[in-house]
C-alpha positions in Angstrom: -1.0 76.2 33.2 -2.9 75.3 36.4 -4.7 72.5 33.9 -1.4 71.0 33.2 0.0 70.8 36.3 -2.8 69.5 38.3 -2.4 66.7 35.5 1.5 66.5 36.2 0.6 66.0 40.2 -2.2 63.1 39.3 0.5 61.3 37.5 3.2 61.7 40.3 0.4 60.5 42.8 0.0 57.1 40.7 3.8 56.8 40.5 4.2 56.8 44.5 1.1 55.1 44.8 2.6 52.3 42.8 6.2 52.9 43.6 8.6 51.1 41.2 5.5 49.3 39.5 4.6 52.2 36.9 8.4 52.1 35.1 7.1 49.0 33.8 3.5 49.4 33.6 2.2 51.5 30.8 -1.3 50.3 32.0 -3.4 52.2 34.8 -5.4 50.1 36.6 -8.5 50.8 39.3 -6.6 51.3 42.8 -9.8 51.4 44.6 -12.2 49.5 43.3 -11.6 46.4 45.1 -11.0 44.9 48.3 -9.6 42.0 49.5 -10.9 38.7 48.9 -9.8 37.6 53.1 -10.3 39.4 56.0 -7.1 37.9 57.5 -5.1 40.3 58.8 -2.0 41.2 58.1 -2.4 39.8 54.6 0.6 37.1 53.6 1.2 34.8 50.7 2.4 31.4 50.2 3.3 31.9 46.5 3.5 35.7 44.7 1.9 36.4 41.2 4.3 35.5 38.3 6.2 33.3 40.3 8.1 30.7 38.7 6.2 27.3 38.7 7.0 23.8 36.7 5.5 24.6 33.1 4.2 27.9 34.2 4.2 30.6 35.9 2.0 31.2 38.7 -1.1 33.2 37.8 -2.1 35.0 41.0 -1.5 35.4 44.5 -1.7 32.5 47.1 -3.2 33.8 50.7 -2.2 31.8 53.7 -4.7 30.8 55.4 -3.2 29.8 58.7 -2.7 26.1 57.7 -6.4 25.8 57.9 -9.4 25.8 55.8 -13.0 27.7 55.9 -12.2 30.8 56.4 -14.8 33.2 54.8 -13.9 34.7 50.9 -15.2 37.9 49.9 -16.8 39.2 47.0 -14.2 42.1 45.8 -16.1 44.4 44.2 -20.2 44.4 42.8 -20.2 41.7 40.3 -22.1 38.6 38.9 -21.3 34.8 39.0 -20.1 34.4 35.5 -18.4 30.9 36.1 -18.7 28.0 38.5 -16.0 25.4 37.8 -15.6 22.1 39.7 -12.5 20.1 38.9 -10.8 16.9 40.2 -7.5 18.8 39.7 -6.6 21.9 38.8 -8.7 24.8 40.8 -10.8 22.3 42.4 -13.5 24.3 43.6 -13.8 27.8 41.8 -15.3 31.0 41.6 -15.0 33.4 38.8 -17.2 37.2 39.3 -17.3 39.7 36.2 -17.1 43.2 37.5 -18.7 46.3 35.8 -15.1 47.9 35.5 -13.9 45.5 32.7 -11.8 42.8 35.2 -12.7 39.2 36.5 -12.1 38.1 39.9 -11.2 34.4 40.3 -11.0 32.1 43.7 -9.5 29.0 43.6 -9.1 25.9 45.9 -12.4 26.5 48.0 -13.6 24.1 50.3 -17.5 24.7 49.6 -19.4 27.6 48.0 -22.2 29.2 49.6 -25.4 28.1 50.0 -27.1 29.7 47.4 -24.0 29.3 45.1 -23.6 25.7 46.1 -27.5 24.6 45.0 -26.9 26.6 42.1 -23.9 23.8 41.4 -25.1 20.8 42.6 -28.4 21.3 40.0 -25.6 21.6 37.7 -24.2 18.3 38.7 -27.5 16.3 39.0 -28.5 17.7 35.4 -25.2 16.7 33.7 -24.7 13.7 35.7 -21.1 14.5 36.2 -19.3 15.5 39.4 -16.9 18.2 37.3 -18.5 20.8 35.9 -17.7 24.0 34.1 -21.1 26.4 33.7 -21.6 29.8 32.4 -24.4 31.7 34.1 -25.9 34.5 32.9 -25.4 37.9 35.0 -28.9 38.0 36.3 -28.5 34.1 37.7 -26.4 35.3 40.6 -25.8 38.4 41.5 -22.9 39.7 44.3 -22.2 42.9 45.5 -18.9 43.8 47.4 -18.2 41.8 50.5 -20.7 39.0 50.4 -19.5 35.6 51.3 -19.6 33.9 48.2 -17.5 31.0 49.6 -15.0 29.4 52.1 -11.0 29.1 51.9 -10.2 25.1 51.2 -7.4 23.1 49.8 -9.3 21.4 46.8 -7.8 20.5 43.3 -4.6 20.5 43.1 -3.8 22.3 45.8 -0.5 21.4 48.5 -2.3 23.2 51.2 -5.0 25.1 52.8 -5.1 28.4 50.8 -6.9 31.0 48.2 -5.7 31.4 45.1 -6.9 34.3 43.8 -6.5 36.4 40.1 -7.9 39.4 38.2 -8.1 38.9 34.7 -9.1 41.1 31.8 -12.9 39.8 31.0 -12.3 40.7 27.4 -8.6 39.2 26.6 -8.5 36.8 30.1 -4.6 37.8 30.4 -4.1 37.0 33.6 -3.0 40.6 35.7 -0.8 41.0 38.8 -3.4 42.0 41.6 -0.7 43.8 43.5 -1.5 46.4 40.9 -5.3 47.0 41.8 -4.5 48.4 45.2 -4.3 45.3 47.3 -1.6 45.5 49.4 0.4 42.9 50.6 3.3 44.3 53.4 6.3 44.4 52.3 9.5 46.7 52.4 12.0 43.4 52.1 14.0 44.0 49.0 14.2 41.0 46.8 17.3 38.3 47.6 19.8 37.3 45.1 21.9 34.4 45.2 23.7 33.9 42.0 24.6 35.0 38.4 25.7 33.5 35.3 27.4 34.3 32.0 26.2 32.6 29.1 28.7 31.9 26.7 25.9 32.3 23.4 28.7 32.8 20.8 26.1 33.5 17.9 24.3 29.7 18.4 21.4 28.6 19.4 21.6 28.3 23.6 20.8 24.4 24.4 21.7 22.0 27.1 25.8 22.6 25.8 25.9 26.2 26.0 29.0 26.3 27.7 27.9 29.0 31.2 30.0 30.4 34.1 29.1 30.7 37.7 29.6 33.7 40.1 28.7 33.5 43.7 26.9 36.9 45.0 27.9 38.4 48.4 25.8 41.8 49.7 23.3 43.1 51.9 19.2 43.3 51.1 19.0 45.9 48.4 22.8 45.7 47.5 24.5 43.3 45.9 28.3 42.4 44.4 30.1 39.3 42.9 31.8 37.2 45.4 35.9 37.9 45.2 35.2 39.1 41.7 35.6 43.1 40.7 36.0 42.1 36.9 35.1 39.4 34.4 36.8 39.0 31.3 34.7 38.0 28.3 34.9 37.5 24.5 32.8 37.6 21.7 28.3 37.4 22.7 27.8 36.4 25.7 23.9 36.7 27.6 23.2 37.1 31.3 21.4 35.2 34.1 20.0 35.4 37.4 18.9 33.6 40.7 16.6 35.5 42.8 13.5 35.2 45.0 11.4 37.7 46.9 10.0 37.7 50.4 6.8 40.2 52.4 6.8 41.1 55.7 5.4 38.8 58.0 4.6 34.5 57.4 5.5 35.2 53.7 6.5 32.4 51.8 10.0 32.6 49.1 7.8 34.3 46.5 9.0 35.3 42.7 10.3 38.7 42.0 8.3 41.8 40.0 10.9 42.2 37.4 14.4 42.0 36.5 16.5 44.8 34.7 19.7 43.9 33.1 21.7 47.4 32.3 25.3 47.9 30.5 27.1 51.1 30.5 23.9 52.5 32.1 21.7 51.4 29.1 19.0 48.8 29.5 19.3 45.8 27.1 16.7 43.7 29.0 13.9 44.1 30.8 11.4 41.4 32.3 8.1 42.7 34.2 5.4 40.2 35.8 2.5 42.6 35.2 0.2 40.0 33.4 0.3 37.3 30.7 -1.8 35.2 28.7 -2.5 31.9 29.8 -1.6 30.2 26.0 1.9 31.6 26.4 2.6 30.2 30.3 4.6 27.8 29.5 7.0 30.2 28.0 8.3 29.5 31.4 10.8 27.1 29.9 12.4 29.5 27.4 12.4 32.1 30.1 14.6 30.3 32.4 17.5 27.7 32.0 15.6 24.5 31.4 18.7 22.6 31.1 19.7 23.7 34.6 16.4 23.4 36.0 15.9 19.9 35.0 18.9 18.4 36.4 19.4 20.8 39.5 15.7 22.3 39.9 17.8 25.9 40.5 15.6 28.2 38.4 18.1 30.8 36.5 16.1 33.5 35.0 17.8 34.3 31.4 18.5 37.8 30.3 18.3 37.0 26.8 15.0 35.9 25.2 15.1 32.6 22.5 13.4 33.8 19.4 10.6 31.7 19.4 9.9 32.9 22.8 6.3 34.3 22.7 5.9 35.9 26.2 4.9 39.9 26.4 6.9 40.2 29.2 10.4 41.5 28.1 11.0 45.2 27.0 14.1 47.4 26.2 15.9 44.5 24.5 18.5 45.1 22.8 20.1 41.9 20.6 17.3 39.9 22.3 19.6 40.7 25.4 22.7 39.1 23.7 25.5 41.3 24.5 28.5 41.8 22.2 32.1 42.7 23.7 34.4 43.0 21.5 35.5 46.3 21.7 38.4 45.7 24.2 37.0 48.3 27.1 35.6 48.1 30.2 31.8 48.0 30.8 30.0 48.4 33.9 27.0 45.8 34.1 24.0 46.3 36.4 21.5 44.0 37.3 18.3 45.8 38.7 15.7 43.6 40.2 12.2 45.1 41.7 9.7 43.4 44.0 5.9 44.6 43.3 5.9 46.6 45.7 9.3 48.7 44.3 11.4 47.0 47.1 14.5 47.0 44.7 18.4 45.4 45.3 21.1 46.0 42.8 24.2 44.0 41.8 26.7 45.3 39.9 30.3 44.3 38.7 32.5 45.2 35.6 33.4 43.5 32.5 36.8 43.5 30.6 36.3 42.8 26.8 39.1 40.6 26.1 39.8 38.8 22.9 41.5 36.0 24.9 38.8 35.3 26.9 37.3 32.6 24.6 35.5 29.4 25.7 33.9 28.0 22.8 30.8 25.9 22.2 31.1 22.1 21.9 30.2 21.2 18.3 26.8 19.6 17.6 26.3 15.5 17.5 24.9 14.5 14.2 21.5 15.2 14.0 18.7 16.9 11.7 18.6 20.6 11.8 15.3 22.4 12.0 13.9 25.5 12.4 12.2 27.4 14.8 9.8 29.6 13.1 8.6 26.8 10.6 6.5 23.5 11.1 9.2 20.8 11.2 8.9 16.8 10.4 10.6 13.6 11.2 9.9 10.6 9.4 10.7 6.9 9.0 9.4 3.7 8.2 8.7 3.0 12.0 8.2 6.6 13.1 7.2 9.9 12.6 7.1 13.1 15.0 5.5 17.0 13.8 6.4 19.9 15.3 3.8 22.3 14.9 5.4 25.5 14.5 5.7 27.3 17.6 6.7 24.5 19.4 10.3 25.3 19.1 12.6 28.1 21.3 15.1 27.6 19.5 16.6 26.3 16.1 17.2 22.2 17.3 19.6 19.6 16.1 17.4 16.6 16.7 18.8 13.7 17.5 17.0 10.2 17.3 17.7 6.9 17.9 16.1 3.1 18.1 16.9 1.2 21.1 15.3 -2.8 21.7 12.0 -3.2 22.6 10.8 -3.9 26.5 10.5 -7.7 27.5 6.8 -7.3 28.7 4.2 -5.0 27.4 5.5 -3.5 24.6 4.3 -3.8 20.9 7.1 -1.6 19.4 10.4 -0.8 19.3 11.8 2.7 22.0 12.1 5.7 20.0 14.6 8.3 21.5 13.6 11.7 20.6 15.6 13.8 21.1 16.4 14.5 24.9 14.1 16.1 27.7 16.8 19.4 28.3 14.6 20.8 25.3 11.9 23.0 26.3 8.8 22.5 24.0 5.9 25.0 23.9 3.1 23.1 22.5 4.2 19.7 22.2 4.7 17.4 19.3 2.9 14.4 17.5 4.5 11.1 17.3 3.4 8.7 15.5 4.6 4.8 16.2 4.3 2.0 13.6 2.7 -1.2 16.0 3.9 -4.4 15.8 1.3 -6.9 14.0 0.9 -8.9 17.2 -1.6 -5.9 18.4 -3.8 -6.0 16.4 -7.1 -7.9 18.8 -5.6 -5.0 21.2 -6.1 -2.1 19.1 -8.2 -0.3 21.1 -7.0 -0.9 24.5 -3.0 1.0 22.5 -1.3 4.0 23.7 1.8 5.5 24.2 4.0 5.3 27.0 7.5 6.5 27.6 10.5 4.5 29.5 9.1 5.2 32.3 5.8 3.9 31.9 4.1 6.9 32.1 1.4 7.2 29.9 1.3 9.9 27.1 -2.0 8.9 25.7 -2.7 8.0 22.0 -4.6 5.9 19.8 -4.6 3.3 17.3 -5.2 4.5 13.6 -3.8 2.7 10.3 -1.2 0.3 11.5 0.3 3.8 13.9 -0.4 4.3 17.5 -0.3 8.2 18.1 0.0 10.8 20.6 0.8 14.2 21.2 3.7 14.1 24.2 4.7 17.2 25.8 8.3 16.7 26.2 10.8 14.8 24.0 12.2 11.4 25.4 11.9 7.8 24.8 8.3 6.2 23.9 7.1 2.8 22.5 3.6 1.3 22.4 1.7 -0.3 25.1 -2.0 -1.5 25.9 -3.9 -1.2 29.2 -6.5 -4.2 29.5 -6.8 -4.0 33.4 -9.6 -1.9 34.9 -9.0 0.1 37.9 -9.4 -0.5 41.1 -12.2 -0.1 44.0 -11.5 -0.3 47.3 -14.4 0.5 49.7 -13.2 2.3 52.7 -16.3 2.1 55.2 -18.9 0.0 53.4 -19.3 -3.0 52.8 -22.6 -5.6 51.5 -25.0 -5.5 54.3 -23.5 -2.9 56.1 -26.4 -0.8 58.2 -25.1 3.2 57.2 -27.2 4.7 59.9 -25.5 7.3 61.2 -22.9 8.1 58.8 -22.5 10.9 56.7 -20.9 9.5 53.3 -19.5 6.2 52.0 -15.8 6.4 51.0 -13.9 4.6 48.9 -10.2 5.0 47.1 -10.3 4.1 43.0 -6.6 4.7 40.9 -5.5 3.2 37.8 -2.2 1.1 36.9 -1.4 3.1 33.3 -3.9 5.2 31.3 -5.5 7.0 34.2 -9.0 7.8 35.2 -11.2 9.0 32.6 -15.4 8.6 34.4 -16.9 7.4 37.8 -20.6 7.2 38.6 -22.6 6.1 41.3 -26.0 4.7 41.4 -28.6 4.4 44.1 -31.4 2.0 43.8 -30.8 2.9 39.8 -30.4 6.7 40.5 -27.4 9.0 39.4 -25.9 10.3 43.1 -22.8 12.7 42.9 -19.6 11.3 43.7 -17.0 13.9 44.6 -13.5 12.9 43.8 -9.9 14.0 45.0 -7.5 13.4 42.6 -4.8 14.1 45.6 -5.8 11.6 47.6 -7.6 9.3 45.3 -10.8 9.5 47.6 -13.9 9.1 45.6 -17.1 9.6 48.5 -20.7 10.3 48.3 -22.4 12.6 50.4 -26.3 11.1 51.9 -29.0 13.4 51.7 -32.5 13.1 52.1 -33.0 11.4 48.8 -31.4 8.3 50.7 -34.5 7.6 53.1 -34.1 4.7 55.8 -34.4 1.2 54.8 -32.8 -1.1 52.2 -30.9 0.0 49.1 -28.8 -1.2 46.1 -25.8 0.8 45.3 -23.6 0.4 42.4 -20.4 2.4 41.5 -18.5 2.2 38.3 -15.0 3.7 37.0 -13.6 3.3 33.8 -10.0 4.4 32.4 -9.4 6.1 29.3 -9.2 2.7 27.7 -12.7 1.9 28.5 -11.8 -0.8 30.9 -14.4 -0.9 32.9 -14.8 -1.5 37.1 -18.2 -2.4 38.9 -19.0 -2.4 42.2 -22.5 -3.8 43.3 -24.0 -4.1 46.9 -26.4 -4.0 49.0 -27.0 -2.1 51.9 -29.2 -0.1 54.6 -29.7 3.4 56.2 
């Protein structure tokens, strides 16, 4: 007896210590292990873990760092250096530590790693010959232990200002996990804020871009919610949910993503969405978890309370129907949405519904198209063109709609293919493959694809087809890209006496098929150029390897086309 219920008071002390986080957490996690990766105090973010992002959701927490960059990052726990990653884009400059309890700490967007980190990277660089790099080490190459300064705060890759992005991952799956559930405490007694909800009219069919949806306007105080003039909504036949809602922390917090959202009918959960971790194949699940439709026209993100079947996030539990309600029964329900913060800040709406067989608004019927499936691979084929969809790619069951339009006056080598329309969310994107007009064929390896608006999607040439593998459907025809990029020095020039300054700078970009290498050469040697895809900035750094005197220097870029830029002068340091 005094076994069991010193168990029962260890599992009440991880409920409050978690709050409203364990209802959806089957998973216990260290609460103590780590600290913080800042010393800034009081902690606030600039973008919450889960949060909804374009094509993904966000996979950590963003710490504000004042507006400013180089403040000091911490090691959070003992640990070894088990990935160094240097990116034009993406993280930029990145840290990854394996700890001895099973989880990986990541820190993203750094200005510069430590010193010993930093050699560690640049012999990297020097070795490959290649400013990005993506290394390994072994856990005796560089140890940590708990609060060493492994690096300073920054605003590198793809960053939109000075910040850390952190994560803890699982070192054996690498699902991405919500830190807020480790112990590191971010202030925050704000419930979350909702705006608006909408009813879905699903009526058995797939939901697209037509699904015919009603809007209600919300009215309430933090933590308590109701429909604006609206008591009761009549509805017929299956209908799903949705819901517009942000969170906020004490302090300078940004409009972060809620925890999770619970939808509840007659006191009896049919959905439930929890942010406690993901894998990083499924993020872009993002666009079956919300109203793409809605989002692409309006960029208001509606979070669904029904889940598409080829939806493949682990995120949703006590569905019923998928979340599709039914009411047909001619009562009155009572419908309550419950929506939690990670804290277990929590606000409530909740409002009636009147089954009513009158209340019918039915779904336009379908253009003429070609059906296809969800769950199975899916092709399109004609003489000119022909597009796969892997399977998995789909939500939902589509009605694809394609059409030929003319070709463009300049720069085109086929005719536009319309596939489809962008409202459809794909997972994994599609192959397309686009019969080339014979006049391309001394250009055959300078093809791609580009849509209307001339942005490239890649491809090559292959058997009279050019082919890619788009992301989104739209309209596409052929192009080539014979012009190199461009150099344009920003504070050297031939002759120029560099004395005194630090680096040479220049800005490189490229009209259609993008960046693909840059190198720089002193007197015939490989230097590292560093490169800001942001900015465009491409700049070399002198060290003592430059000694005073007269030297030959030598940049070249090249697109993914292999056009190829060279820039070749002299001067002195």
């Amino acid at each position: 007896m005094i076994k069991l219920n010193l168990t029962l008071i260890l599992v009440a002390l991880s409920v409050v210590c978690l709050k409203g986080q364990q209802v959806f957490s089957g998973n216990k996690y260290p609460l103590v292990d780590f600290r913080a990766p800042l010393d800034i105090t009081p902690p606030a973010l600039a973008g919450s873990f889960g949060e909804l992002r374009a094509n993904h959701f966000h996979s950590g927490m963003d710490y504000r760092t004042n507006q400013r960059e180089g403040y000091p990052v911490y090691a959070i726990a003992d640990g070894y250096i088990s990935r160094l990653r240097v990116q034009n884009s993406g993280f930029g400059l990145a840290l990854y530590i394996n700890h001895p309890n099973g989880y990986t700490s990541v820190y993203g967007h750094l200005q510069r790693f430590s010193p010993k980190i930093a050699q560690q990277v640049k012999t990297i660089q020097y070795q490959k010959k290649s400013y990005e790099v993506d290394s390994f080490p072994n856990s005796l190459l560089i140890p940590v232990h708990k609060g060493d300064v492994i690096a300073y705060s920054g605003n590198t890759g793809s960053s939109g200002g000075p910040h850390l992005h952190f994560e803890i991952r699982d070192t054996k799956t690498e699902a991405t996990i919500n830190p807020q559930l480790f112990g590191l405490e971010i202030p925050d007694n704000i419930p979350p804020v909702l705006y608006s909800m909408y009813v879905y009219r699903l009526n058995k069919k797939p939901f697209n871009e037509f699904t015919p949806k009603q809007y209600f306007q919300i009215s309430g105080a933090p933590g308590n919610y109701h429909l604006n003039k609206v008591t009761t909504i009549n509805l017929s036949g299956e209908v799903g949910f949705g819901i517009v809602a942000t969170d906020k922390h004490n302090g300078a917090s940004g409009t972060n993503g809620v925890y999770s959202i619970q939808l509840e009918i007659d006191g009896k959960p049919v959905y439930t969405s929890a942010l406690e971790k993901f894998q990083f194949d499924n993020s872009r699940g993002i666009n079956s978890h919300i109203d793409y439709p809605t989002f692409i026209n309006t960029k208001r993100n509606i979070q669904k309370s029904f889940v598409d079947p080829g939806n493949p996030l682990n995120i949703y539990s006590n569905l019923i129907n998928n979340g599709r309600v039914e009411f047909t029964d001619g009562k009155l329900h009572q419908v309550k949405y419950i929506i939690s913060d990670a804290t277990g800040n929590k606000s409530v709406l909740s409002f009636n519904v009147q089954a009513d067989e009158k209340a019918i608004i039915n779904s336009p019927e379908p253009s003429a198209g070609t059906h296809y499936s969800y769950a199975t691979l899916n092709e399109f084929n004609n003489p000119d063109v022909k597009v796969i969809l892997p399977k998995g790619t789909l939500y939902n069951d589509l009605n694809l709609i394609y059409k030929t339009l003319p070709k463009p006056l300049t720069n085109a080598f086929s005719n536009i293919h319309q596939i489809h329309n962008p409202l459809t969310p794909l997972h994994s994107g599609f192959e397309i493959w686009i019969k080339a007009d014979s006049s391309i064929n001394k250009y055959k390896e300078k093809a791609l694809i580009v849509s209307t608006s001339r942005s490239s999607q890649g491809g090559y040439y292959e058997n009279g087809y050019v082919k890619a593998k788009p992301r989104t459907f739209g309209s596409f025809f052929i192009a080539i890209d014979t012009i190199p990029p461009s150099i344009i020095p920003l504070n050297i020039s031939d002759g120029k006496s560099m004395a005194g300054i630090s680096k040479m700078s220049f800005k490189i970009r490229d009209n259609l098929s993008g960046i693909k290498s840059f190198n720089g050469y002193i007197d015939g040697r490989w230097v590292l150029m560093e490169f800001d895809t942001k900015t465009a900035s491409l700049w070399h750094t002198f060290d003592d390897t430059t000694p005073p005197g007269k030297h030959m220097l030598e940049v070249i870029v090249s697109d993914m086309k292999d056009n190829i830029k060279n820039y070749s002068i002299s001067f002195y340091k």
